[in-house]
C-alpha positions in Angstrom: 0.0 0.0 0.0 2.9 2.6 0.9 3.9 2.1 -2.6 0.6 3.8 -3.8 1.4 6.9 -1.6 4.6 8.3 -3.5 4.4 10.8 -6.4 5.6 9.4 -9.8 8.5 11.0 -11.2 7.9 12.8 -14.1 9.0 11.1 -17.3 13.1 12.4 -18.6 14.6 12.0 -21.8 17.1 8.9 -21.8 18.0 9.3 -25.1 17.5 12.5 -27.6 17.4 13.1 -31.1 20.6 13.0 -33.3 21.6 15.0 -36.2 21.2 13.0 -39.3 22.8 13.1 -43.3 21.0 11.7 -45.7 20.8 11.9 -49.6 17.5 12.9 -51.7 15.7 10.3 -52.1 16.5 8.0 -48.9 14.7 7.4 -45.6 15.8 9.8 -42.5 15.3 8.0 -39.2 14.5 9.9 -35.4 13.7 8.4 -32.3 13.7 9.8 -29.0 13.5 7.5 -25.8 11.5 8.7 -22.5 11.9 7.2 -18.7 8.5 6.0 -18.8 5.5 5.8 -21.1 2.5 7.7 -20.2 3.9 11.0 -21.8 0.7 13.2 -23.1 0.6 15.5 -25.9 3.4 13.9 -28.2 4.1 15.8 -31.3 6.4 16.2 -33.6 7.7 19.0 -36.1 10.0 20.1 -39.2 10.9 23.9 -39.0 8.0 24.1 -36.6 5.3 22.5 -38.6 4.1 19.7 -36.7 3.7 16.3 -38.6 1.6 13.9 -39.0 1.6 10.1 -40.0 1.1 9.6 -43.4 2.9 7.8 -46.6 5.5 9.7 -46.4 5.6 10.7 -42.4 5.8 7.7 -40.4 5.4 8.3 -36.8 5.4 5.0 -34.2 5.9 4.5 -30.6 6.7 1.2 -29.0 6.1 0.6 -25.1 5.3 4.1 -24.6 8.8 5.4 -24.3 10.6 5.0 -27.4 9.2 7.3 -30.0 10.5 7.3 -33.7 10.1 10.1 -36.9 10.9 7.9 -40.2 11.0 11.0 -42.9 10.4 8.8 -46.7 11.6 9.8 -49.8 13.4 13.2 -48.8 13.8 16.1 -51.1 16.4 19.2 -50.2 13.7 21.4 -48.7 13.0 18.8 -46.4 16.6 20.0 -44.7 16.0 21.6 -41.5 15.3 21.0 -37.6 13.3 17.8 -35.9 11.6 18.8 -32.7 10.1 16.1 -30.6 7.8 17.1 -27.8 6.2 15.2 -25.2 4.4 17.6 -22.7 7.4 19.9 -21.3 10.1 17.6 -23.3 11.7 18.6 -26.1 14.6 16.9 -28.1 15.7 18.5 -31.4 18.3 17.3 -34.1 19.1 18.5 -37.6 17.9 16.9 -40.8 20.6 17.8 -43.6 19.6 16.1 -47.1 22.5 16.4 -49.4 21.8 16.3 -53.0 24.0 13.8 -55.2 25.9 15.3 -57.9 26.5 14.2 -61.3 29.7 16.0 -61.8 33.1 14.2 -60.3 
């Protein structure tokens, strides 16, 4: 019963986002893990649009605490900064997407 009594610790992030290169055309991967699941309000955003899952935004959370951002078939203006939220967490990481030249 004693174990009922004590406050829960609010959730921390164990581990953030990192910076990521990738080239047009590939798959850029984030995932952000939390202390524990239970986090409310989860978003996350590109140059402070939030996203949303779709075909080419894939957004999935396993156990509650590890959240991932799987960005499809990148173009160059997809370059810019990841933010993950969860309530008064935030993680952010740059996306750089490097064209591929022809010329050697």
């Amino acid at each position: 019963l004693l174990s009922l009594c004590h406050a829960e610790e609010a959730a921390v992030i164990v581990s953030g986002l990192r910076s990521t290169d990738v080239f047009v055309g590939e798959s850029a991967t984030f995932t952000c893990e939390l202390s524990h699941p239970g986090v409310k309000n989860v978003q996350w955003w590109l140059d402070g649009t939030p996203l949303h899952n779709n075909l080419v935004t894939e957004i999935s959370e396993q156990d509650g605490r590890i959240h991932t951002l799987t960005l499809n078939d990148v173009a160059c203006h997809d370059s810019g900064t990841v933010t993950f939220r969860a309530g008064s967490l935030i993680s952010s990481a740059k996306l750089l997407v490097k064209g591929i030249s022809l010329l050697e």
